[in-house]
Steps between C-alpha positions, in 0.01 A plus 500: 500500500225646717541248745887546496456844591242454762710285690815732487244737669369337764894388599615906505152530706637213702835641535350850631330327743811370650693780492202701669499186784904578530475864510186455777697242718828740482284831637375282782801358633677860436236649720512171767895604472465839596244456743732278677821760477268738659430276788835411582608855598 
């Protein structure tokens, strides 16, 4: 059961991980985004 649970962990850890990647790769290209509008005018 131990196990069981220790591997349910490690896949929410897993899943945070992603979602912070996501949410890292959006800001970026939101600033690249902007950065560009600013340049075009």
């Amino acid at each position: 059961m131990t196990k069981f649970i220790s591997e349910a962990q490690d896949r929410d850890l897993d899943r945070s991980g992603v979602i912070k990647g996501f949410d890292f790769c959006y800001e970026t290209a939101w600033k690249f985004l902007q950065k560009l509008a600013e340049n075009a005018d």
